[in-house]
MIGUKOL-668301 format. One record per residue (C-alpha): residue in three letters; x, y, z. Coordinates in steps of 0.2 Angstrom, whole numbers, plus 5000, padded with zeros to 4 digits. Layout:
<nodes>
ALAXYZ/...
</nodes>
This chain:
<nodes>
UNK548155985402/UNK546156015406/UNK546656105425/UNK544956005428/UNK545655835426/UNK545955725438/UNK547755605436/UNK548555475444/UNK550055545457/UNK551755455454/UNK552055305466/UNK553555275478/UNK554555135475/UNK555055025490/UNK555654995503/UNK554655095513/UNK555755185524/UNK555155305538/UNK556655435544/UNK556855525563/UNK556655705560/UNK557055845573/UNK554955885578/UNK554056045581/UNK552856035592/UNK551456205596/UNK551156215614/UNK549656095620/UNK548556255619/UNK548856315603/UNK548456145594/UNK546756105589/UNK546356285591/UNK545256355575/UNK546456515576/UNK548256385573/UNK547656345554/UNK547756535551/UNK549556535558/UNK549956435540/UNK549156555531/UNK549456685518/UNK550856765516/UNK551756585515/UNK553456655517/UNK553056735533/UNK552656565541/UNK554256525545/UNK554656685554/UNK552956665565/UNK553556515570/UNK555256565577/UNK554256705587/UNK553256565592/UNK554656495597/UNK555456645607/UNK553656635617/UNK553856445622/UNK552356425610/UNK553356305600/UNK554756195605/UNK555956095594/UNK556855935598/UNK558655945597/UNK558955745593/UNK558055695577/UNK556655545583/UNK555355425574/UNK553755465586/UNK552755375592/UNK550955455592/UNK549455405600/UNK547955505600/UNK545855495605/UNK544355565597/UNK542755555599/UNK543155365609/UNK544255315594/UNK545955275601/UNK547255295585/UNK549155245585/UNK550555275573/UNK552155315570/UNK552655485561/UNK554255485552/UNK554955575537/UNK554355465523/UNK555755435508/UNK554955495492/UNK556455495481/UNK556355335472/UNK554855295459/UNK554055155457/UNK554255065436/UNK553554895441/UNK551954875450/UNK552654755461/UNK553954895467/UNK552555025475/UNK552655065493/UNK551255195494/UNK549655175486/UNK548655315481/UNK546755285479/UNK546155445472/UNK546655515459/UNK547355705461/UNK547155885453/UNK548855935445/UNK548556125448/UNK547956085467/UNK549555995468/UNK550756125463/UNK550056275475/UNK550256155490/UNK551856115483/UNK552356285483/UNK551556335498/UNK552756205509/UNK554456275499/UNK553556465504/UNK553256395523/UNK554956285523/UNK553656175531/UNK552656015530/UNK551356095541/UNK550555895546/UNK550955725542/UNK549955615528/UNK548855495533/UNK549555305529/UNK548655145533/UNK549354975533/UNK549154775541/UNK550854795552/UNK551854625556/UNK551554545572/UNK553454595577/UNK553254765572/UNK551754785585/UNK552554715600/UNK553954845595/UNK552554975598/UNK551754895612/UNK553354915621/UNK553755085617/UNK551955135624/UNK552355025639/UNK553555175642/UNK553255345650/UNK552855475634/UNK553955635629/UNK552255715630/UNK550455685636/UNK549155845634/UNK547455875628/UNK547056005614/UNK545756125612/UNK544656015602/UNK544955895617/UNK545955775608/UNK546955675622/UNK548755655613/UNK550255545622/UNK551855545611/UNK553455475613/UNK555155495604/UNK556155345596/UNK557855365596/UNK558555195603/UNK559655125586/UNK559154965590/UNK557355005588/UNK557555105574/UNK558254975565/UNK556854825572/UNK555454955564/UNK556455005549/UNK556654815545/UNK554654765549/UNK554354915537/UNK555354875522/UNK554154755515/UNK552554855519/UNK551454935506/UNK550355075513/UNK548855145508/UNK548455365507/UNK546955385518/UNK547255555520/UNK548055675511/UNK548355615492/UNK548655805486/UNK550055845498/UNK550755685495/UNK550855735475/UNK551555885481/UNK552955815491/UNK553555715474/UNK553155875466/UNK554355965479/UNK555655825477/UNK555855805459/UNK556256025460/UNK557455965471/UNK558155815471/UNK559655775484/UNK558955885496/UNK557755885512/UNK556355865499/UNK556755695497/UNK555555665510/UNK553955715517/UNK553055695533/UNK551955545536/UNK551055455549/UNK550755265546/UNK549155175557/UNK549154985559/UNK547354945554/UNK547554785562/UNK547754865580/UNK547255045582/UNK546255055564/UNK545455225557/UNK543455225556/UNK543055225535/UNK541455315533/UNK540755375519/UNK540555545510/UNK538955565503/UNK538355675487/UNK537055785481/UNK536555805462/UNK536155955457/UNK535055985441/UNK534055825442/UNK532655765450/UNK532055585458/UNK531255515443/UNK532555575432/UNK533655415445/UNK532255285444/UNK532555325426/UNK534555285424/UNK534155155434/UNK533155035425/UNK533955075412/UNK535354995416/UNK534154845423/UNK534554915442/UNK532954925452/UNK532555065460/UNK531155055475/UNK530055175485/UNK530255165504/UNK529955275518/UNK531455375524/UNK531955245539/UNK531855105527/UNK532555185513/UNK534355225526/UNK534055045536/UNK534254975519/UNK535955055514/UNK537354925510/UNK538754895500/UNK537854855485/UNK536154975489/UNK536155145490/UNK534755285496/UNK534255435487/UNK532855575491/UNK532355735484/UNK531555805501/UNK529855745498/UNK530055555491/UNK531355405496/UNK531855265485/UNK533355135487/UNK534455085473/UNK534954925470/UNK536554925462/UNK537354785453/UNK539154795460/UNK540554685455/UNK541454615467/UNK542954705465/UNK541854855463/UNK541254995476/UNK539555075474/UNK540355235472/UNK541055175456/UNK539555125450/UNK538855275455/UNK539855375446/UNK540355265430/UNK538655205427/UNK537255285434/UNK537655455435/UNK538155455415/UNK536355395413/UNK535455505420/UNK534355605408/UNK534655765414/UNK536055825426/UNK536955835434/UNK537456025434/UNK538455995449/UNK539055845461/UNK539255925480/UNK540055805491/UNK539555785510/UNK540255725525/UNK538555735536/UNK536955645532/UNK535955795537/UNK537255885527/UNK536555795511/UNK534955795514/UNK534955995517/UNK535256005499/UNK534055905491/UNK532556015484/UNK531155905474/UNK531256025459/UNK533156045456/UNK534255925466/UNK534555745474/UNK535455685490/UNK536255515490/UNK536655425505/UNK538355315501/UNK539055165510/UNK540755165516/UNK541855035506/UNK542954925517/UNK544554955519/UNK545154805512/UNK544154845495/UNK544954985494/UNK546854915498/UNK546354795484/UNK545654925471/UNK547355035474/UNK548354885473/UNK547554845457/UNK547955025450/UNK546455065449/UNK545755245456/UNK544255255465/UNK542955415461/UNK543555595468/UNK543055605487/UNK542755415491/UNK543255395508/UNK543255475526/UNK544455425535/UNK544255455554/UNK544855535567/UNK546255635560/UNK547555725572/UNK547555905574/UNK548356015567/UNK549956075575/UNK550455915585/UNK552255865573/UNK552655985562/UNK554255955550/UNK555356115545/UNK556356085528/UNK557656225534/UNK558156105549/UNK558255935538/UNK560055955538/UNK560155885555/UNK558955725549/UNK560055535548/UNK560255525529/
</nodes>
C-alpha cells in the first residue's frame, strides 16, 4: 500500500458505550504548559516511569475509584461540556445501520501505526478524542444535574483555560447516561488518527485494556464546538491558472477587491488571491456537497498547472503569507456545517484530508488514561 494513500478507519459497531476509568490528572500548573507535550515524548517507554516520578512529586494524582467525568472547560469565551469515558472499540460495525462512531476524514495507515505504537510504548492514551453528537433531552438534564453539584476539581491552566470536572460514579447515573447513549451515533471531530490507532491497538490485543480508548463526547445541541475552517495554499500555480479550472468547468470566477473578495465567502463561494489580485469563485456545490469537495474533486484536478504542493492553514493571514503572484495561491475556505458534515459521514462518505477545525480543544494533560491501571476499569 502507497504509505501516501489515505483509507477509510474501521467503524465501531453499537451501542456506543462510554466506561469509568481510574483518571490521571497533571497538577493544574503542569496542564496547558508548552513544556507538558514534551513529557510524552521520545523515548516512549520512558513515559510511563516520568509519570510515576510525577506522581511521587504531587504533580500527578490518580483516582482510586474508576469514574465517567464530567468536563467542562472555557476558551477564548467558548464554554464546552462533555463527558470523558473509555470508549468501547471492540466490536466492528458490517451493516451501516450498526455504526456508532463516524469518521469523516479519511486516515494515513502508517500515521496510524506509530501513534499506535507509541500509546503501547507510553501505556497511555495521553488525551481523549474529540466526539460530537445531538444528545437526548433526558441525557442533558442528567448533566445539568451533575453540574448543579460542587466539582472534583476546578482550576485554570497555563494557557488560561478555566476547567471545572466532576467525577460520576453514582450507579444509578451511570446507568441513566449509558441507557441515553446506547442509541447515539457520534461524529470524530478531533482525533481520527488516534482513533484508527486505538482499533489498531485493540485488534493486537483483543480481550485486554485495548478494548477501549479514551474519548470525550460534546452535545452540540447544548455546549457545541465552534466549526471553522482550514484554509489552503497551492503551490505551483498561479491566479489565472484558477480563473482557468474554473470556467472550465462552467464555474465563474470574478475579480473583487480583497474585502469584497472575503465578505463574499459562503458555502457555495470561495476566495482566492496570489498577493497582488482577488477573485471569488463561485462554485456549483450540490447539496449534499461541501465546497471543500468541490475544491478538491473538481477544481484542483483542473488546474493547468499545479499544484506542486497543498499546504493547509488554520489562520487567514497564515494563508495569505504564502501566496506569491509567481508561484503560489491562497484560498480562503468556508467552514461546512456541522450537520453537513454528520450527514456526509453518515452517508459513508469522506470529506477532503484537513476539512474541519474543530474548536476549542482541552489541554493537554487534564484526563489521561493509563493501560497498565485498566485492570481496575468495570468490564
Amino acid at each position: 500500500m502507497d504509505a501516501a494513500q489515505v483509507v477509510t478507519p474501521p467503524y465501531v459497531a453499537g451501542p456506543l458505550q462510554l466506561r469509568p476509568f481510574a483518571g490521571l490528572m497533571l497538577a493544574p500548573h503542569r496542564v496547558g504548559d508548552p513544556s507538558t507535550g514534551r513529557a510524552f515524548a521520545r523515548p516512549y517507554r520512558g513515559v510511563a516511569a516520568r509519570l510515576l516520578r510525577w506522581q511521587s512529586r504531587g504533580l500527578v494524582t490518580r483516582d482510586e475509584a474508576p469514574a465517567l467525568y464530567l468536563h467542562e472547560y472555557t476558551a477564548a469565551g467558548i464554554t464546552i461540556r462533555g463527558l470523558v469515558g473509555a470508549l468501547d472499540v471492540s466490536r466492528r460495525a458490517t451493516r451501516p445501520e450498526d455504526r456508532a462512531v463516524l469518521p469523516h476524514e479519511g486516515i494515513h495507515p502508517a500515521q496510524a501505526d506509530d501513534l499506535a505504537d507509541r500509546m503501547a510504548e507510553m501505556g497511555l492514551n495521553p488525551a481523549p478524542i474529540l466526539l460530537v453528537h445531538h444528545g437526548t433531552a433526558r441525557l442533558a438534564s442528567i448533566t445539568k444535574a451533575v453540574s448543579a453539584g460542587t466539582p472534583d476539581h476546578e482550576f485554570t491552566d497555563r494557557s488560561e483555560q478555566q476547567h471545572r470536572i466532576w467525577a460520576i460514579r453514582d450507579e444509578t447515573t451511570l446507568s441513566d447516561i449509558a441507557a441515553e447513549l446506547a442509541e447515539a451515533r457520534a461524529l470524530i471531530a478531533d482525533g481520527h488518527h488516534r482513533y484508527a490507532a486505538y482499533l489498531r491497538l485493540q485488534q493486537r490485543e483483543p480481550g485486554g485494556p485495548c478494548d477501549l480508548g479514551l474519548a470525550m463526547l460534546v452535545d452540540q445541541a447544548t455546549t457545541p464546538l465552534f466549526l471553522g475552517p482550514i484554509h489552503r495554499s497551492l503551490a505551483g500555480t498561479t491566479l489565472d491558472d484558477l480563473r482557468s479550472a474554473a470556467e472550465s468547468l462552467g464555474m465563474s470566477c470574478t475579480d473583487r477587491e480583497q474585502a469584497e473578495a472575503v465578505s463574499a465567502l459562503s458555502p457555495t463561494a470561495l476566495a482566492a488571491t496570489d498577493g497582488r489580485a482577488w477573485v471569488v469563485v463561485n462554485l456549483a456545490v450540490p447539496d449534499d456537497q461541501a465546497a471543500v469537495e468541490v475544491l478538491h474533486r473538481q477544481l484542483v484536478p483542473a488546474l493547468p498547472h499545479g499544484p506542486t504542493t497543498i499546504s493547509y492553514h488554520h489562520t487567514v493571514d497564515d494563508a495569505l503569507s504564502h501566496a506569491d503572484p509567481r508561484s503560489s495561491v491562497a484560498v480562503l475556505m468556508p467552514a461546512p456545517p456541522v450537520d453537513l458534515v454528520q450527514r456526509i459521514a453518515e452517508n459513508d462518505r469522506l470529506l477532503p484530508e484537513k476539512a474541519t477545525s474543530f474548536q476549542p480543544k482541552p489541554s493537554l494533560g487534564v484526563l489521561i488514561r493509563s493501560l497498565r491501571d485498566a485492570a481496575d476499569e468495570p468490564s
